[in-house]
C-alpha positions as CSV (number, residue, x, y, z in Angstrom):
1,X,0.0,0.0,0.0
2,X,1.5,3.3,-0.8
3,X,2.4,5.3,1.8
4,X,1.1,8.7,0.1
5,X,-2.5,6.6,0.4
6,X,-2.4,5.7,3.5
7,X,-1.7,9.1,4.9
8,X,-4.2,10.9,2.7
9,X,-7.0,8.4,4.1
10,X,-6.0,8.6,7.6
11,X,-5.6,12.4,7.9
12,X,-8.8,12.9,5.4
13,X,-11.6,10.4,7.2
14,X,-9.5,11.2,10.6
15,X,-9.3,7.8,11.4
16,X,-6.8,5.1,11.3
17,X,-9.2,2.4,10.1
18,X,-8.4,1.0,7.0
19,X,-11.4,0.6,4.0
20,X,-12.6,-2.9,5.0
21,X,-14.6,-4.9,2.4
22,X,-16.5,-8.0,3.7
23,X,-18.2,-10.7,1.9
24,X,-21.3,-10.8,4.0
25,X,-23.9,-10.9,1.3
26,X,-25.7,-7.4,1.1
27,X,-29.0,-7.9,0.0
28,X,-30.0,-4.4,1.1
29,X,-29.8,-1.4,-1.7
30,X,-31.4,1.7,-1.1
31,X,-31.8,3.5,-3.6
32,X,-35.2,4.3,-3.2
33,X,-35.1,7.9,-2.7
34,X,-31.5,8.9,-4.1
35,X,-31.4,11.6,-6.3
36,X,-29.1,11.8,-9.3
37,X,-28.8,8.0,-9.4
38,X,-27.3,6.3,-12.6
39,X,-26.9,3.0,-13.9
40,X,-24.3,1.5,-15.3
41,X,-24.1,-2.2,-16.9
42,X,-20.9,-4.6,-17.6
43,X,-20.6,-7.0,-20.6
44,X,-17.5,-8.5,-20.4
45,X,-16.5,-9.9,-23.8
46,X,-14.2,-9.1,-26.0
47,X,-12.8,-10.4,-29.9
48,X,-9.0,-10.3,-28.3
49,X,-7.6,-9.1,-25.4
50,X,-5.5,-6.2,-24.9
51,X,-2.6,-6.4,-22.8
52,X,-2.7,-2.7,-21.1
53,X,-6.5,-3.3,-20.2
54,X,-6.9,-3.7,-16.7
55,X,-11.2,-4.2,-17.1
56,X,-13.1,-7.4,-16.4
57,X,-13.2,-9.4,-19.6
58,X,-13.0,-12.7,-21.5
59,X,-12.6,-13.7,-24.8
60,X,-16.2,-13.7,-26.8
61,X,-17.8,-16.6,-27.7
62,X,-21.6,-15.9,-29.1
63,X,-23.5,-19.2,-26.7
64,X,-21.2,-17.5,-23.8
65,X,-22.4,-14.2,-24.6
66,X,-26.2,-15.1,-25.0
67,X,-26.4,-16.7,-21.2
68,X,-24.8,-13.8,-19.9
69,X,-27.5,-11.4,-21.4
70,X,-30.1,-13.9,-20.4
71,X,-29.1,-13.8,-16.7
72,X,-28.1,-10.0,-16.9
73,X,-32.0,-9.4,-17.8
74,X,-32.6,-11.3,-14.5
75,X,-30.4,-9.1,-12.2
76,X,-32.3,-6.3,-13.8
77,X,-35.2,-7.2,-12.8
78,X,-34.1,-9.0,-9.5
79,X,-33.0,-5.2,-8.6
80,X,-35.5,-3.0,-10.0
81,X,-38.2,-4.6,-8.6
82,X,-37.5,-5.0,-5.5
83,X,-39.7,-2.3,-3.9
84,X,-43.3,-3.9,-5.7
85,X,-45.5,-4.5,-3.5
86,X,-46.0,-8.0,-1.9
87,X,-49.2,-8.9,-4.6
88,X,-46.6,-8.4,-7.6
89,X,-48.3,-4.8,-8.1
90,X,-45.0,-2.7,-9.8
91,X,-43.5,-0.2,-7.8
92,X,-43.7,3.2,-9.7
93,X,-40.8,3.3,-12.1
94,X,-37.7,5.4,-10.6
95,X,-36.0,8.2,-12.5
96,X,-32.4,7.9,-12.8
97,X,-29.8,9.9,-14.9
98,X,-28.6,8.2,-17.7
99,X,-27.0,4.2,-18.5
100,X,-24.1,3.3,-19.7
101,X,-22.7,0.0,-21.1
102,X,-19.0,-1.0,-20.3
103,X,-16.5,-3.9,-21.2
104,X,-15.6,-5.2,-22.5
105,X,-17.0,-4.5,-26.0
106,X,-21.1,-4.0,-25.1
107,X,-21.5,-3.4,-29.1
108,X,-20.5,-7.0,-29.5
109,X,-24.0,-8.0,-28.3
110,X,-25.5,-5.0,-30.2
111,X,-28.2,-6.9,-31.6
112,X,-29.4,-7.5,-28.0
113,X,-29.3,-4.2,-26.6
114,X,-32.7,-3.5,-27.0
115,X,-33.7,-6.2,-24.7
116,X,-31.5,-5.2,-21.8
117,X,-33.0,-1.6,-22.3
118,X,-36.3,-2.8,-22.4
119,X,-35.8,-4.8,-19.1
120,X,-34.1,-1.5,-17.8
121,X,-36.7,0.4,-18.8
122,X,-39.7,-1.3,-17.0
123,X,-38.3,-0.2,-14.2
124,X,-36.3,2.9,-14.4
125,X,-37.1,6.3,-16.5
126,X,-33.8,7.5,-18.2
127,X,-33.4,11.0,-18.0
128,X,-29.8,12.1,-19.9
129,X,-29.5,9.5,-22.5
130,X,-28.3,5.7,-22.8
131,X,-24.1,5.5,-23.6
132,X,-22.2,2.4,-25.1
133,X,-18.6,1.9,-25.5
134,X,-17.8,0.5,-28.8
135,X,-14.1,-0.9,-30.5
136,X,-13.3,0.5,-34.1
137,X,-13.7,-2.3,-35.3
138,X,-17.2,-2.3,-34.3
139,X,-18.4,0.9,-35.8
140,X,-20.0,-0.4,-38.9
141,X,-23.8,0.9,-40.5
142,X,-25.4,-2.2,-39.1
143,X,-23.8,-2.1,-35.1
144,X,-24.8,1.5,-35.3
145,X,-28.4,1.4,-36.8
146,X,-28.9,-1.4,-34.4
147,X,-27.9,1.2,-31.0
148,X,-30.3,4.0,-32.7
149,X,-33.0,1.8,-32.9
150,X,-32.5,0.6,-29.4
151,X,-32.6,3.7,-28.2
152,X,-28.9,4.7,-27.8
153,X,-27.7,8.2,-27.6
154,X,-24.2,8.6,-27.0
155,X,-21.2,6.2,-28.3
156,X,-17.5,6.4,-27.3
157,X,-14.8,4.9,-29.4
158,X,-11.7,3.3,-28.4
159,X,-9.3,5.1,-30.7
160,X,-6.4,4.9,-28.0
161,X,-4.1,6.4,-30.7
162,X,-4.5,7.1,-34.6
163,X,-0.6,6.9,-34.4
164,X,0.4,3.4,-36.5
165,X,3.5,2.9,-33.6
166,X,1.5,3.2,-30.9
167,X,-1.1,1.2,-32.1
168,X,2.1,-1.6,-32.4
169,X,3.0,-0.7,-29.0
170,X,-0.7,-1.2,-27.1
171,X,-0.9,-4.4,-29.8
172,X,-3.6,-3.8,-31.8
173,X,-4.1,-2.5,-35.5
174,X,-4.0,0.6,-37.0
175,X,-7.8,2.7,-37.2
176,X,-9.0,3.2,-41.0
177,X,-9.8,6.9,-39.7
178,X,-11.4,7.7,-43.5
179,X,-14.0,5.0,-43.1
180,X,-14.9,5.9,-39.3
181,X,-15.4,9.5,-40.5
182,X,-18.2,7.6,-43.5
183,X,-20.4,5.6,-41.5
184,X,-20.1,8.4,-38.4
185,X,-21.1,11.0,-41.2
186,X,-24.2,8.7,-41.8
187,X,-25.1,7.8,-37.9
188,X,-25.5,10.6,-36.0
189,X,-25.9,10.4,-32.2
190,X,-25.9,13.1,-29.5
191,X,-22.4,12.5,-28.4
192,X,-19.8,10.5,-30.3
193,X,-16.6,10.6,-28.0
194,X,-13.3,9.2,-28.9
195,X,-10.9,7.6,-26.2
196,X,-7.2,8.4,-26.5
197,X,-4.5,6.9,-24.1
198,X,-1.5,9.4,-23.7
199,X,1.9,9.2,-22.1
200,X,2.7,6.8,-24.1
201,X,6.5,5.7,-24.7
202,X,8.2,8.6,-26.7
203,X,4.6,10.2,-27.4
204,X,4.9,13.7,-28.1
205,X,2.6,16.6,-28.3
206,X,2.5,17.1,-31.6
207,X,1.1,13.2,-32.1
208,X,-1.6,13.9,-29.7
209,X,-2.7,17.0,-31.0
210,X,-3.1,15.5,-34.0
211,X,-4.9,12.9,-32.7
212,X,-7.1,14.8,-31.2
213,X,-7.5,16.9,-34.3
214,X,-8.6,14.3,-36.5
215,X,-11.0,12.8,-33.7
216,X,-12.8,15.8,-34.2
217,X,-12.4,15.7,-38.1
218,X,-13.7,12.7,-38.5
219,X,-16.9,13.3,-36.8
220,X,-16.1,13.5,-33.0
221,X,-17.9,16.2,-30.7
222,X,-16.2,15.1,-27.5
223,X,-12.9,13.5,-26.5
224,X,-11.3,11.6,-23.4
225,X,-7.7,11.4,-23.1
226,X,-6.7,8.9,-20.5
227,X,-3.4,8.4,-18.8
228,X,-1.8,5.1,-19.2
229,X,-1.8,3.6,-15.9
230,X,0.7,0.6,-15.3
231,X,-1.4,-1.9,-14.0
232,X,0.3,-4.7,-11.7
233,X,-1.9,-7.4,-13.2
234,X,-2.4,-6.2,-16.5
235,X,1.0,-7.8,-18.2
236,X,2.0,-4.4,-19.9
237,X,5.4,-4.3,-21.3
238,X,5.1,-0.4,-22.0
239,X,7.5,1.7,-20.0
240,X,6.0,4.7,-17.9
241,X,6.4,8.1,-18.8
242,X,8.3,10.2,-16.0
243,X,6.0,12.7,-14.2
244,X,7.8,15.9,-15.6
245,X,7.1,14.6,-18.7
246,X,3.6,13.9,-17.9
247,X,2.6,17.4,-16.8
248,X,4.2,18.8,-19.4
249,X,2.3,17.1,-22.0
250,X,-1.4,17.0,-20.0
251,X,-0.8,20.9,-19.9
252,X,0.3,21.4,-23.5
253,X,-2.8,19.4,-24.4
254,X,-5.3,21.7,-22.0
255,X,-3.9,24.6,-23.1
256,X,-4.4,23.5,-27.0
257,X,-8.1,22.6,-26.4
258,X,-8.8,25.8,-24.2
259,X,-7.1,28.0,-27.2
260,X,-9.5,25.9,-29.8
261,X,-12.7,26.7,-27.6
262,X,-13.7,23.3,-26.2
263,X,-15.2,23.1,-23.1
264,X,-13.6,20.8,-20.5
265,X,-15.9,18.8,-18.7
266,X,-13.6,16.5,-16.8
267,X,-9.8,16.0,-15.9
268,X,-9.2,14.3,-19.2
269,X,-12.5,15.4,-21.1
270,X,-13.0,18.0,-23.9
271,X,-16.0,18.8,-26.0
272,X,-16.5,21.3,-29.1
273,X,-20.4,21.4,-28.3
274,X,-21.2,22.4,-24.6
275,X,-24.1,20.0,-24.7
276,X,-21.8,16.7,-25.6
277,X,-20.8,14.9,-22.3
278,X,-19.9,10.9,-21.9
279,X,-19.4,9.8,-18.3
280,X,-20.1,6.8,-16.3
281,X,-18.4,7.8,-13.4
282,X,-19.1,11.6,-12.4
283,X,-22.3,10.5,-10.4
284,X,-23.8,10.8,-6.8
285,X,-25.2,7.5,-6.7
286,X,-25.5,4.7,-9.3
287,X,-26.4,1.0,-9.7
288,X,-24.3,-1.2,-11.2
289,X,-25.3,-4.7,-13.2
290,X,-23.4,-7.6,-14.5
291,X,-20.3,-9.4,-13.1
292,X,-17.7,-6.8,-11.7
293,X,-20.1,-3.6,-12.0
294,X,-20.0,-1.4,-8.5
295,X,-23.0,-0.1,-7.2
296,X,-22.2,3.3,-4.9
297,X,-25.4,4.8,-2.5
298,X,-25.6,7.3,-0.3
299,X,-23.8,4.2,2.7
300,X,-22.6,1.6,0.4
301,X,-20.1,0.5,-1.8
302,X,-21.0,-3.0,-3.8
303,X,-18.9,-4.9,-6.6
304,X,-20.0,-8.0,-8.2
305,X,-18.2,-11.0,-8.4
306,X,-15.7,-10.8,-11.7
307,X,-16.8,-14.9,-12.7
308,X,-18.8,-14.9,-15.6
309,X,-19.8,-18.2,-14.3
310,X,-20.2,-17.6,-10.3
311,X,-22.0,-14.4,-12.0
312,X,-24.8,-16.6,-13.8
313,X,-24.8,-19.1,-10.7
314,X,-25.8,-16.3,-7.9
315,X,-28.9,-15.1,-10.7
316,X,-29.5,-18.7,-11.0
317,X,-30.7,-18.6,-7.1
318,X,-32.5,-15.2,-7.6
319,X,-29.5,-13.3,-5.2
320,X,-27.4,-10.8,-6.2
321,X,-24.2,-10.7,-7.3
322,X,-22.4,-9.4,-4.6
323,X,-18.6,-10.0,-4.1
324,X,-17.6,-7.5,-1.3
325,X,-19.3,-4.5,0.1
326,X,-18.2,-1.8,2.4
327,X,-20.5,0.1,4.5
328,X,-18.7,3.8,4.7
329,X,-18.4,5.8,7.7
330,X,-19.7,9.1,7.3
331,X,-16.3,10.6,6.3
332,X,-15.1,7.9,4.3
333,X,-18.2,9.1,1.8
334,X,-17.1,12.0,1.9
335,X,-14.0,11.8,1.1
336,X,-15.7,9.1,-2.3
337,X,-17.9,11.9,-2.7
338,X,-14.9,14.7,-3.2
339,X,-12.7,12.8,-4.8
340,X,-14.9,11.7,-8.2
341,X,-16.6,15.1,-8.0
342,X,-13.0,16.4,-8.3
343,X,-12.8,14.4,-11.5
344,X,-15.0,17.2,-13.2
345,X,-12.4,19.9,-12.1
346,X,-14.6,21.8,-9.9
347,X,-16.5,21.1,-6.9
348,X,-19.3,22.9,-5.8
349,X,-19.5,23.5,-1.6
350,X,-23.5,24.0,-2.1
351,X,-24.3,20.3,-3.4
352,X,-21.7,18.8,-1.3
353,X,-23.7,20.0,1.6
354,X,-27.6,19.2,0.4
355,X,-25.8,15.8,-0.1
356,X,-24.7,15.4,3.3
357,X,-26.5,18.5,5.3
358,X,-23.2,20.0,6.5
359,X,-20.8,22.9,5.1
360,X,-17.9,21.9,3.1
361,X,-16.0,24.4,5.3
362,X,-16.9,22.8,8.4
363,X,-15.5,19.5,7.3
364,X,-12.9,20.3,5.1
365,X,-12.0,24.5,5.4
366,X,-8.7,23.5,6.3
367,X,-8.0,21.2,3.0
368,X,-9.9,23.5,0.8
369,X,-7.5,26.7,1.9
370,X,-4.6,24.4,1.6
371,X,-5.3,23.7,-2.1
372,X,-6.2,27.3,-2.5
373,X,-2.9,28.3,-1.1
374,X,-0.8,26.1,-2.8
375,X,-2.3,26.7,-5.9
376,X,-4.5,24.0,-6.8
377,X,-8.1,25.5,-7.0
378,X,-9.5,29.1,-7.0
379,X,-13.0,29.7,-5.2
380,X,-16.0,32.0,-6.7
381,X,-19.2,31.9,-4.6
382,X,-18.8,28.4,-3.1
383,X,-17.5,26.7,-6.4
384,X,-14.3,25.2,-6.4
385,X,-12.7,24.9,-9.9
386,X,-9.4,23.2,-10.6
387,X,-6.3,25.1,-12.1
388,X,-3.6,23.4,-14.4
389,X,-1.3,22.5,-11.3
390,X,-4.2,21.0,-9.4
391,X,-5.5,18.8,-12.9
392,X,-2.0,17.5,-13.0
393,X,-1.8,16.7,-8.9
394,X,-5.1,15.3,-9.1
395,X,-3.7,12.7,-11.8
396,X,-1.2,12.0,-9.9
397,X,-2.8,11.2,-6.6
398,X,-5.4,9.1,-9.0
399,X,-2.4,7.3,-10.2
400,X,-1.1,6.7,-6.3
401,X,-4.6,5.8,-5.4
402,X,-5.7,3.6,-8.7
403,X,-2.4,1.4,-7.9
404,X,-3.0,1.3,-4.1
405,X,-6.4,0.6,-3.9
406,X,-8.0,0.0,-7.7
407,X,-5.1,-2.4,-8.5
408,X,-5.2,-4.8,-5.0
409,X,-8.8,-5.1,-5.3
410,X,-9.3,-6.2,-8.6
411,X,-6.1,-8.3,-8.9
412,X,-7.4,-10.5,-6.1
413,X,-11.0,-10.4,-7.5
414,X,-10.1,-11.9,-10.6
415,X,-8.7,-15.1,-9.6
416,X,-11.3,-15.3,-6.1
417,X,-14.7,-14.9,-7.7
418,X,-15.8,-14.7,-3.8
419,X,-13.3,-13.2,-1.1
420,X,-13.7,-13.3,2.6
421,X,-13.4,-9.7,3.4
422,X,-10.5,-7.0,2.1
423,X,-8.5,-4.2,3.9
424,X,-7.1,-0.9,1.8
């Protein structure tokens, strides 16, 4: 565990009480009366596998794929209905935010989408939109006919890198970005964001900008531009770019998209139309489905098992899921709360306290002056937003906390469908 964790998470939830996961099967979700709650669902199969991808997935096999869905459609169910009333009567439908499908590639099982909304659907009312993550290889008329008609609104594309060597390096093939820019020309959706890894071996800025000038050529309206992140478990050969580097180049990047007027809705996330936005994280409260999705309310902290198999079996027996939960102390929510608001570069003192019914300043004045001080954020009438310096820290804290706490879990999730309890 890294020290720089450890310290932050004592001083922060002012305790010395590590985050303690236990396997005690949670059947309990409230989510009854959350506000801004979204849902988020995991389908885990991919064509090939790519060495630097740290996600939950398997290789894809079409019967595989089809009892997944069938069982997914279950926990749906299983989960949205569990406040109807004892005579079967449905509950009223709940209003959440927006869903988003993750892999894995979800667009692999396009032509059963429209199931797993429907099931979604008679139980929830989806207020922002419905996002699925999509390979290149994937983006074809039929794949994206099939998400309009489900009801899709947003699609993001793993580019990673238009750059032929650094394709080679991440071991895939190179993107035909003249076709992309056809058949997006021909399918229009709300949002159609590009994923970009940088800090990449020798990258430099020139090769992302022009990444991310042809994302937006060939038909992009929003961008994220992700660090790569050495994962323990993840068998990466790719050498890590020295921090100095890093900031350098996450800096020359922000500036470029500030000067070109698009809007920055995220740490790593630019748009060139206010309105485009693609985000399964940036939320209060959501509900996560399939095997190694996380479910966060306003106490709780869930993740599923990451067995495919122990997955199906739990639906099997009408239970959920459930792998390891953590019930939060009051300050260690807070401190979940703060630290994936951060991730949209501002933080506004006003919701944080209609979410928990204190000040910020009361809890955290201290901290918050600190980061004012040392140049991190600058304050206007309660709102928090994050300067250059402080985008840069925050990525690297992420990076401390993604291979302190991110990194343990799942490594030992992935070979323990089922563990007894966990400390971070």
């Amino acid at each position: 565990m890294s020290l720089i964790t450890t310290l932050t998470r004592n001083w922060l939830t002012r305790s010395f009480k590590p985050f303690t996961f236990t396997n005690e099967y949670d059947e309990q979700l409230d989510y009854k009366d959350l506000q801004n709650l979204g849902l988020y669902i995991h389908i885990p199969f991919c064509t090939s596998i790519c060495s630097f991808c740290p996600y939950c997935k398997e290789i894809y096999s079409a019967e595989k794929c089809n009892r997944y869905i069938d069982h997914l459609i279950k926990e749906i169910h299983i989960v949205g209905g569990r406040y109807d009333a004892a005579d079967g009567t449905p509950a009223p439908k709940k209003q959440v935010t927006s869903l988003y499908f993750g892999g894995g590639t979800p667009a692999l099982a396009h032509g059963r989408l429209d199931e797993i909304i429907d099931a979604v659907r008679a139980h929830f009312i989806i207020t922002e939109g419905i996002g699925v993550e999509l390979h290149p290889d994937n983006v074809s008329a039929e794949t994206l006919d099939a998400l309009k008609k489900a009801g899709v609104t947003k699609i993001s594309i793993g580019i990673q890198s238009f750059q032929e060597k650094f394709q080679t390096i991440l071991g895939r093939k190179s993107v035909n970005a003249a076709a992309l820019k056809q058949v997006l020309a021909e399918n229009q959706f709300e949002t159609v964001s590009f994923d970009f890894i940088f800090a990449l071996p020798g990258q430099t800025y020139e090769e992302l900008k022009s990444d991310i000038d042809m994302a937006f050529e060939c038909g992009a309206n929003h961008i994220a531009v992700y660090p790569f992140i050495d994962f323990s478990f993840a068998n990466s050969k790719i050498p890590v770019m020295k921090k100095n580097e890093k900031r350098r180049l996450l800096d020359k990047i922000t500036e470029y998209c500030r000067q070109k007027g698009y809007a920055r809705s995220s740490i790593w996330t630019f748009s060139n139309k206010p309105d485009a936005r693609y985000s399964s994280m940036t939320r209060d409260n959501f509900l996560g489905f399939g095997c190694s999705a996380t479910t966060l309310l306003k106490s709780q902290f869930k993740i599923n098992t990451f067995s495919t198999d122990e997955y199906m079996a739990r639906i099997e027996q009408k239970k959920l899921p459930t792998a390891l939960t953590i019930k939060f102390t009051l300050r260690q929510r807070m401190i979940y709360f703060l630290f994936w608001t951060a991730y949209s570069t501002r933080v506004d003192a006003a919701q944080f306290e209609q979410f928990f019914g204190v000040p910020l300043k009361k809890v955290y004045g201290f901290e918050m002056a600190l980061a004012k001080l040392l140049g991190f954020v600058t304050e206007k009438a309660g709102i928090y937003e994050m300067t250059l310096k402080g985008a840069f820290y925050y990525h690297y804290y992420e990076n401390f906390y993604t291979l302190s706490y991110i990194d343990k879990m799942w490594n030992i999730m992935r070979t323990t469908p089922f563990p007894k309890a966990l400390k971070l």
